[in-house]
C-alpha positions as CSV (number, residue, x, y, z in Angstrom):
1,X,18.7,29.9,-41.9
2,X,15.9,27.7,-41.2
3,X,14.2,25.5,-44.4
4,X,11.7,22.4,-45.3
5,X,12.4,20.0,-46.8
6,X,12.5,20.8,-50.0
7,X,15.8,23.0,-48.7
8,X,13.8,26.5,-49.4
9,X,13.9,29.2,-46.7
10,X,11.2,29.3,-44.0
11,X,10.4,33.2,-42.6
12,X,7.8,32.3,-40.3
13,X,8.5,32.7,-37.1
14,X,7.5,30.1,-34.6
15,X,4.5,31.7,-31.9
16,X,5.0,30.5,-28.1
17,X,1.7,32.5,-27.4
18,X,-0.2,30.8,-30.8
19,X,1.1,27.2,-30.3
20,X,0.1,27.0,-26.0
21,X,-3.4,28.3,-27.1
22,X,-3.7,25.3,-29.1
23,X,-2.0,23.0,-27.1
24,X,-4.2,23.5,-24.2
25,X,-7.0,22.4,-26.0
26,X,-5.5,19.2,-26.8
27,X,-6.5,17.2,-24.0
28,X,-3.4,15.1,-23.3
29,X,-4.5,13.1,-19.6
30,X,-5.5,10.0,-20.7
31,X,-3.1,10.1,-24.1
32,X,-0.4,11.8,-25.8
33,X,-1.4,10.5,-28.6
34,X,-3.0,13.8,-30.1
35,X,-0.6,16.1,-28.5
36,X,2.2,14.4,-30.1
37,X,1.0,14.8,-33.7
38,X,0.5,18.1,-33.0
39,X,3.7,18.6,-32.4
40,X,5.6,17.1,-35.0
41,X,3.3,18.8,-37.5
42,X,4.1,21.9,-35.9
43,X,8.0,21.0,-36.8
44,X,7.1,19.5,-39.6
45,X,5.7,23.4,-40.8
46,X,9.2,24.6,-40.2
47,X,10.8,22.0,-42.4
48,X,11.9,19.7,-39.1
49,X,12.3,15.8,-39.8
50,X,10.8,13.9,-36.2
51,X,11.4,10.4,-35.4
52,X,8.7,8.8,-32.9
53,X,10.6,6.2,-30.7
54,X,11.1,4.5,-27.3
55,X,7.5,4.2,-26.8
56,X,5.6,7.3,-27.9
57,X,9.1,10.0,-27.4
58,X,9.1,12.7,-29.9
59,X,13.1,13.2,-31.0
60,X,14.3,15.6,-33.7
61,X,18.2,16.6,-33.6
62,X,20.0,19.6,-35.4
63,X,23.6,19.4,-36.0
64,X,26.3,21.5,-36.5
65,X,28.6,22.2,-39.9
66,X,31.1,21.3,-36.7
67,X,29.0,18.6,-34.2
68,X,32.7,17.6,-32.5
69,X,33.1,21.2,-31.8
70,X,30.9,21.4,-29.3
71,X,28.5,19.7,-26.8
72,X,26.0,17.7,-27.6
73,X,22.6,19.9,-26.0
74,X,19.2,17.9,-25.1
75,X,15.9,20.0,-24.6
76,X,13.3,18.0,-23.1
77,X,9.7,18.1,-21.6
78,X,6.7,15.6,-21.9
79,X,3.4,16.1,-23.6
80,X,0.9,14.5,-20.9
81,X,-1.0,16.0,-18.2
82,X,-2.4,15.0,-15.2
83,X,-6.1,14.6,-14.9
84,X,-8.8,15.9,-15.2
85,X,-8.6,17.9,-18.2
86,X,-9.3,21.7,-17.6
87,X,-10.5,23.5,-20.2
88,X,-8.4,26.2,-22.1
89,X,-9.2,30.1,-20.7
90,X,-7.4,33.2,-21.5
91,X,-8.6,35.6,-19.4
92,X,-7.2,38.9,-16.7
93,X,-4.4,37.4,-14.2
94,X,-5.9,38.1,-10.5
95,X,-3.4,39.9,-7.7
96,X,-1.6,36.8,-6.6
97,X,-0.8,35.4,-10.2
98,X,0.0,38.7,-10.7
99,X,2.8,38.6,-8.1
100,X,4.6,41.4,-8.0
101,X,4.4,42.0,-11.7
102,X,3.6,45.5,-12.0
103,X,0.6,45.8,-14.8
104,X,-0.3,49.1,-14.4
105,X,0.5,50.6,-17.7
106,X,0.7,47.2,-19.5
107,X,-2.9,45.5,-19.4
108,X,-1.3,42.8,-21.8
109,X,1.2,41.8,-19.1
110,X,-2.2,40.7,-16.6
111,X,-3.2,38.3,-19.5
112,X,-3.1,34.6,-18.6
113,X,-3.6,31.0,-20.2
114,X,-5.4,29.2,-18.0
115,X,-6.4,25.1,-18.3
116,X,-4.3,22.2,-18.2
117,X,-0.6,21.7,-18.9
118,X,-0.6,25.9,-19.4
119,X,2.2,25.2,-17.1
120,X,2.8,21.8,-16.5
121,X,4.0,21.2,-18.9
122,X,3.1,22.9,-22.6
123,X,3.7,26.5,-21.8
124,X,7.7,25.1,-21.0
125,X,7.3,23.2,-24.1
126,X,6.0,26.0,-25.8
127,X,9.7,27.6,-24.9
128,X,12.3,24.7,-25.9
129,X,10.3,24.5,-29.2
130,X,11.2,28.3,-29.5
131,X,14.4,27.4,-29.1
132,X,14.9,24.6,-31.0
133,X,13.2,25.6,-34.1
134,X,15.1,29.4,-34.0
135,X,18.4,27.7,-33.5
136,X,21.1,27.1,-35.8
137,X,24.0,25.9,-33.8
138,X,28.1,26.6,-35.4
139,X,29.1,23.8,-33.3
140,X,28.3,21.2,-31.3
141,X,24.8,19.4,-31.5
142,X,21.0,20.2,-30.4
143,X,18.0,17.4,-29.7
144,X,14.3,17.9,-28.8
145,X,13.6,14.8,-26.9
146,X,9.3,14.9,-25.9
147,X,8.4,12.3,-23.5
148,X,4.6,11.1,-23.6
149,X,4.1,9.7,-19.5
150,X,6.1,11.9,-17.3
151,X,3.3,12.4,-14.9
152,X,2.5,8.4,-14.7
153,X,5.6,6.2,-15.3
154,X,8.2,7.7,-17.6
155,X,8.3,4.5,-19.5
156,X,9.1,6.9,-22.3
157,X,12.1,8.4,-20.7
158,X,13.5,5.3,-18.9
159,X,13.7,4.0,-22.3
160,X,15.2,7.1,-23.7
161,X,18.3,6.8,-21.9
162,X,18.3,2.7,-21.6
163,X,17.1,2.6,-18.0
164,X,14.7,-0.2,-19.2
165,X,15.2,-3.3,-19.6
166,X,16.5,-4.5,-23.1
167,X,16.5,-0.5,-24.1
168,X,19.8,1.2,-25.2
169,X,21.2,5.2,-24.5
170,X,19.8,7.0,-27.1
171,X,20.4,10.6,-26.3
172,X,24.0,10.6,-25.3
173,X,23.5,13.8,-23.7
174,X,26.6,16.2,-22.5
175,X,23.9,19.2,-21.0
176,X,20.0,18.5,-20.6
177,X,17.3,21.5,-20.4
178,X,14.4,20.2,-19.1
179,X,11.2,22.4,-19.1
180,X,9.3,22.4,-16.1
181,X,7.6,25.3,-14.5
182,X,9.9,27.7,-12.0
183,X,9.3,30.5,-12.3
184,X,11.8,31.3,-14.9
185,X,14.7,29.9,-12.2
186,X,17.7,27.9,-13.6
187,X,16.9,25.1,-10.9
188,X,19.5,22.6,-10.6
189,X,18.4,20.0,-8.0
190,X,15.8,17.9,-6.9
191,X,15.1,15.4,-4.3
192,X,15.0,11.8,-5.3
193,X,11.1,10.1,-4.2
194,X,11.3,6.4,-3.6
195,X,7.9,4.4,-2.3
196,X,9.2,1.2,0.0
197,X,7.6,-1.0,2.9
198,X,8.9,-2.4,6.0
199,X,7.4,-6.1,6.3
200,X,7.2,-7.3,10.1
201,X,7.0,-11.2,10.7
202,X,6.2,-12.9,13.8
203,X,4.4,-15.7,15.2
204,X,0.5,-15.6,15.5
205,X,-1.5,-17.2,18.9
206,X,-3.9,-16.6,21.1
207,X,-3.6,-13.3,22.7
208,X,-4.5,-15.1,26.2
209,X,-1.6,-16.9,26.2
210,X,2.5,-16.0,26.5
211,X,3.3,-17.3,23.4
212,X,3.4,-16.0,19.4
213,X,5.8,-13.3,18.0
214,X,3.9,-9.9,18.1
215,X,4.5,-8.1,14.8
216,X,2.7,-5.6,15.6
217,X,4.2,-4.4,18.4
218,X,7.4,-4.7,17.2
219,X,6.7,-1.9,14.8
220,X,7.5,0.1,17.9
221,X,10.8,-0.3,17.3
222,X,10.5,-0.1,13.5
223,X,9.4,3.4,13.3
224,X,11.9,4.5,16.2
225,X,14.2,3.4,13.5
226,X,12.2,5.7,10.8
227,X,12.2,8.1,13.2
228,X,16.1,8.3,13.5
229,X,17.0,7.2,9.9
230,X,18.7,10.5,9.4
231,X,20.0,11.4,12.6
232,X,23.4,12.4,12.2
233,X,23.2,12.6,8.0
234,X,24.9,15.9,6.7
235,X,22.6,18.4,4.7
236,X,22.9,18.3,0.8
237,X,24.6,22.1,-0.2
238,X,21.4,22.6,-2.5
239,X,18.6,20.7,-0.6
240,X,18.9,20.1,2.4
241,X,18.4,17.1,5.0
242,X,17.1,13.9,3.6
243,X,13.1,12.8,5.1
244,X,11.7,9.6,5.7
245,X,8.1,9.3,6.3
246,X,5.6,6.4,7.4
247,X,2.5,6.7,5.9
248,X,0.8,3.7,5.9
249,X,0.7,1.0,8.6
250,X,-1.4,-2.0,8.3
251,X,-1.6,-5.1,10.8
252,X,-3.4,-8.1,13.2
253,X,-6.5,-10.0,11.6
254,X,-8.5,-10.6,14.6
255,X,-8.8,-8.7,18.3
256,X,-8.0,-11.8,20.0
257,X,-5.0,-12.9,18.2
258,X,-1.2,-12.2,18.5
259,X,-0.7,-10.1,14.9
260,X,1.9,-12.2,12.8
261,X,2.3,-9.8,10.4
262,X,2.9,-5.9,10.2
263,X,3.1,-3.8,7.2
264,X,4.2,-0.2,7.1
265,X,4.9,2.0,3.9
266,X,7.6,4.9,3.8
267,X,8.1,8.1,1.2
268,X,11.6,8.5,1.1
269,X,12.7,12.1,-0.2
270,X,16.6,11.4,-1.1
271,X,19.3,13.7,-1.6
272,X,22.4,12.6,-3.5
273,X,24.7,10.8,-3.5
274,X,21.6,8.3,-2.3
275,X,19.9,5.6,-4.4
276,X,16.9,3.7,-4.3
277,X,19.4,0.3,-3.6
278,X,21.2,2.0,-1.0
279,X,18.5,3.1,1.0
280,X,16.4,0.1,1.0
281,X,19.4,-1.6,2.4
282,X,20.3,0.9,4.8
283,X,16.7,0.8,6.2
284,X,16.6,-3.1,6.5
285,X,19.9,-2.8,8.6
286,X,18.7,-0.2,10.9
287,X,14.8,-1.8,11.1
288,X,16.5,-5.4,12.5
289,X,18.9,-4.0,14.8
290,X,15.5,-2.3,16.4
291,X,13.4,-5.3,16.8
292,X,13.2,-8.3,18.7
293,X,15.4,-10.9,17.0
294,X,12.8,-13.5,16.6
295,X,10.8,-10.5,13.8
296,X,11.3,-11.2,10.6
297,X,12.2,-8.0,8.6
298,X,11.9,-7.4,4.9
299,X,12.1,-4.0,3.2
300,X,11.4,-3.9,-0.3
301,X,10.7,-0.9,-2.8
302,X,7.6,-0.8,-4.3
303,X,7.3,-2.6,-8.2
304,X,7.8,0.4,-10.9
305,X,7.8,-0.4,-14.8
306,X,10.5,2.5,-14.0
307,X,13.2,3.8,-12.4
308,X,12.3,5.8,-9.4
309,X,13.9,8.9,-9.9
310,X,16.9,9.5,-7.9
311,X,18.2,12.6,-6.8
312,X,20.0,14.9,-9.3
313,X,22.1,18.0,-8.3
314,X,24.5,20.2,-10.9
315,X,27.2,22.7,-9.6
316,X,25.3,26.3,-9.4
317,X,28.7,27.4,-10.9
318,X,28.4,25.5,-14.2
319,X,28.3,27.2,-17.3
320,X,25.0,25.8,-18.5
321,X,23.2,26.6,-15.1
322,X,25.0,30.7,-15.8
323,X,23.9,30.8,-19.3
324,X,19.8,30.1,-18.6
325,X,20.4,32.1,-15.5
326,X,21.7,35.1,-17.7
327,X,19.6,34.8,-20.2
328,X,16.3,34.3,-18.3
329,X,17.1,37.5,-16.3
330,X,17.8,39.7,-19.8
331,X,14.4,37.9,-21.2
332,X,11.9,39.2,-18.6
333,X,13.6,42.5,-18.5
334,X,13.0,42.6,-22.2
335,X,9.1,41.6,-21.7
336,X,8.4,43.7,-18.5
337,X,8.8,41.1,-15.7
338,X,10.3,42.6,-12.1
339,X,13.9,42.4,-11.5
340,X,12.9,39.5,-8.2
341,X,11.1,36.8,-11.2
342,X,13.3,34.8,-12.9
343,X,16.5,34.3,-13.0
344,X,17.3,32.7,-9.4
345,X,19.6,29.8,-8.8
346,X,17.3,26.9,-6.8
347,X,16.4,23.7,-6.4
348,X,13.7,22.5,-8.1
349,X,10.3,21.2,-5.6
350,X,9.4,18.4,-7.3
351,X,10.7,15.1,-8.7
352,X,11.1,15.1,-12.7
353,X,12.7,13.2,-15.4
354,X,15.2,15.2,-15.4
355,X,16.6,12.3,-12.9
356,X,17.5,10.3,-15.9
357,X,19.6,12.3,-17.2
358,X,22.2,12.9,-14.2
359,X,25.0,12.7,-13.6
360,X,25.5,15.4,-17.0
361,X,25.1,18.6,-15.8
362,X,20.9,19.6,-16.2
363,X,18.7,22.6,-15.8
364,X,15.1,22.2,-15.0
365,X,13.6,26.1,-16.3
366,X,10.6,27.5,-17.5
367,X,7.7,29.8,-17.4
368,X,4.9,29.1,-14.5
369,X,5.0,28.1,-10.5
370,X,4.0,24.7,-9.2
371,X,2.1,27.1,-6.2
372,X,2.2,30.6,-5.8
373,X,0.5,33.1,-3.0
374,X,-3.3,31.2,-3.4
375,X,-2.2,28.0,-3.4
376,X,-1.3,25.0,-5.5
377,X,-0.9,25.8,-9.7
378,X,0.3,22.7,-11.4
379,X,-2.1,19.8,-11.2
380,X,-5.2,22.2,-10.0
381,X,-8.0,23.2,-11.2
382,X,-6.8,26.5,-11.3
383,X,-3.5,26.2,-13.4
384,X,-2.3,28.8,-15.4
385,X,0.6,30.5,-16.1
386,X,1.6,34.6,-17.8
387,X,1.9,35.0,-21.5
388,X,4.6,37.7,-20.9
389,X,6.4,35.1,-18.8
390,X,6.3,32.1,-21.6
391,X,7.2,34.8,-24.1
392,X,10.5,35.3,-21.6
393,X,11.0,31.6,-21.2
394,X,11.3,31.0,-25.0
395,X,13.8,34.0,-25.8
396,X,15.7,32.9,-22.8
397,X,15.8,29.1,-24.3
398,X,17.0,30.6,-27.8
399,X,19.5,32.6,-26.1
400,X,20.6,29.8,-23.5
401,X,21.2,27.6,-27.0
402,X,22.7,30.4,-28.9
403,X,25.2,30.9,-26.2
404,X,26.1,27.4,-25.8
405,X,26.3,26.3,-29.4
406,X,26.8,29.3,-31.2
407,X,25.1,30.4,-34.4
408,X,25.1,29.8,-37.9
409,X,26.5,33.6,-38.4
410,X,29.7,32.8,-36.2
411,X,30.6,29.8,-38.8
């Protein structure tokens, strides 16, 4: 049974649908200062102690009468947004947010919260604090862990798990939930995004004469070896081939000049077992045995306050990845969603900070679509996400929890 702190019962229930409506308000693109006390008054209500650490993180843990019973369960999400701010909206979902929802008899089920972080990322917060402030684990142990700068530079989360310098592991995580919007999927991959460049150097002199190192055109050779990085690489079982892609190329000061120097920037998109110190290496090797001996060739990846995040991928098979599967299909049955939404076994499309927390086994889940049949969700203007879907999302997160660490009635 749930109680403040004064150890008296608490009967109210916690509101998804209540707290996103508020949270949506809270513009949270330039700060999570604001959206973080909201939060921990919100858990403070229901009698929740909250420490503020690592930088701005939210963390609040509940343990079990038997914590070495049972694993140790993180919940996480982060309270900023990307800008602008768009302004909260609850209004009729239109045929494509609809999907293939069918609304006919249920003119609630069309309703939709529309404006910024509605689904990246407050209406999947909206769902682990369901779940965290409903749960009463009989073994094992349960932590909300909030970051504050997912969509900049994760300081928060780097520090979480003592990916920064001077920082220490905090979390100690066996299984990680991390709420981002898919569509009610248990997604349990993502590609790795690394940001590097290739730095060409020659010999500068007058383009009228045969002399000078040509930098410039020796990026000929450079991007032939871009363009073959991968040839030959085996496909990840969950995502696919790795992709390497130039996107900026810079060079030459004057017309008349042999160029000394040539820059050109890659996106890397990795798939495991790749990491950022294994690819730049592998890139310099195949860059210099494509150019002219006499180029100089350095690659470097670009300065971060933070870890790039890696690639992450969890066995579809684990229990973890079953039991928010499971649950997320019973939960929008239970709310009116088609059998085809939610539920699914995927990779995730987009890089998250759920990185960090691999190699433990993690789930990225929750309510909302980074695009759906219109166009981009997350990050537009036009972001929104189902109130019948976050209403699944959090009693699949309090099932997912309950089935993992038990209840208070089993003790």
């Amino acid at each position: 049974m749930m109680r403040d702190n004064d150890g008296q019962p608490v009967t109210e229930r916690f509101d998804p649908i209540s707290f996103l409506e508020s949270a949506v308000t809270i513009p949270s693109h330039e700060s999570a200062a604001e959206m973080r006390e909201f939060v921990v008054d919100t858990l403070t209500g229901f009698g929740i102690e909250t420490e503020i650490v690592a930088g701005g993180c939210v963390v609040a843990e509940k343990t079990s009468p038997a914590p070495d019973a049972g694993p140790h369960l993180v919940l996480n999400t982060h309270l900023d947004t990307v800008t602008p701010h768009v302004p909260f909206e609850r209004g009729i979902a239109e045929a494509d947010e609809r999907g293939s929802t069918d609304t006919d008899d249920d003119p609630d089920a069309e309703t939709v919260i529309r404006g910024r972080g509605s689904c990246d990322a407050k209406g999947p917060l909206a769902a682990l604090l369901s779940g965290f402030i409903a749960a009463e684990p009989s073994r094992g142990r349960l932590t909300l862990a909030l970051t504050p700068d997912e969509e900049a530079l994760s300081l928060g989360a780097a520090a979480l798990v003592g990916l920064s310098p001077g920082t220490e592991e905090r979390l100690n995580g066996d299984l990680f939930l991390v709420g981002e919007p898919t569509g009610l999927d248990a997604c349990t991959a993502a590609k790795g995004r690394f940001q590097g460049t290739v730095e060409l150097s020659g010999v500068a002199a007058h383009a009228a004469e045969l002399a000078g190192t040509n930098a410039v055109a020796a990026a000929e050779g450079a991007l032939a070896a871009i363009r073959t990085f991968d040839d030959g690489a085996d496909d990840h079982p969950q995502l696919g081939p790795p992709k390497l892609t130039p996107t900026v190329i810079e060079g030459g000061e004057a017309t008349n000049q042999v160029p000394a120097d040539c820059s050109i920037t890659v996106d890397r998109r990795s798939v495991p077992p790749e990491t950022a110190a294994e690819f730049r290496s592998s890139l310099a090797d195949a860059v210099k045995s494509a150019v002219p001996e006499d180029v100089g060739v350095d690659v470097a990846l670009t300065d971060r306050a933070s870890p790039f995040f890696e690639a992450f991928s969890t066995d579809p098979d684990h229990e973890l990845v079953e039991t928010v599967a499971n649950a997320a299909r019973t939960a929008g049955k239970s709310v009116g969603l088609p059998a085809d939404r939610g539920g699914g076994v995927r990779p995730f499309g987009a890089a998250t900070e759920a990185s960090y927390f691999a190699p433990a086994p993690t789930v990225v889940f929750g309510p909302g679509d980074l695009a759906d049949g219109a166009g981009a969700v997350a990050h537009a203007e036009r972001e929104y996400v189902l109130i019948r879907e976050v209403e699944a999302a959090a009693v699949a997160v309090e099932r997912s929890v309950a089935g993992i660490l038990g209840t208070e009635t089993e003790a």
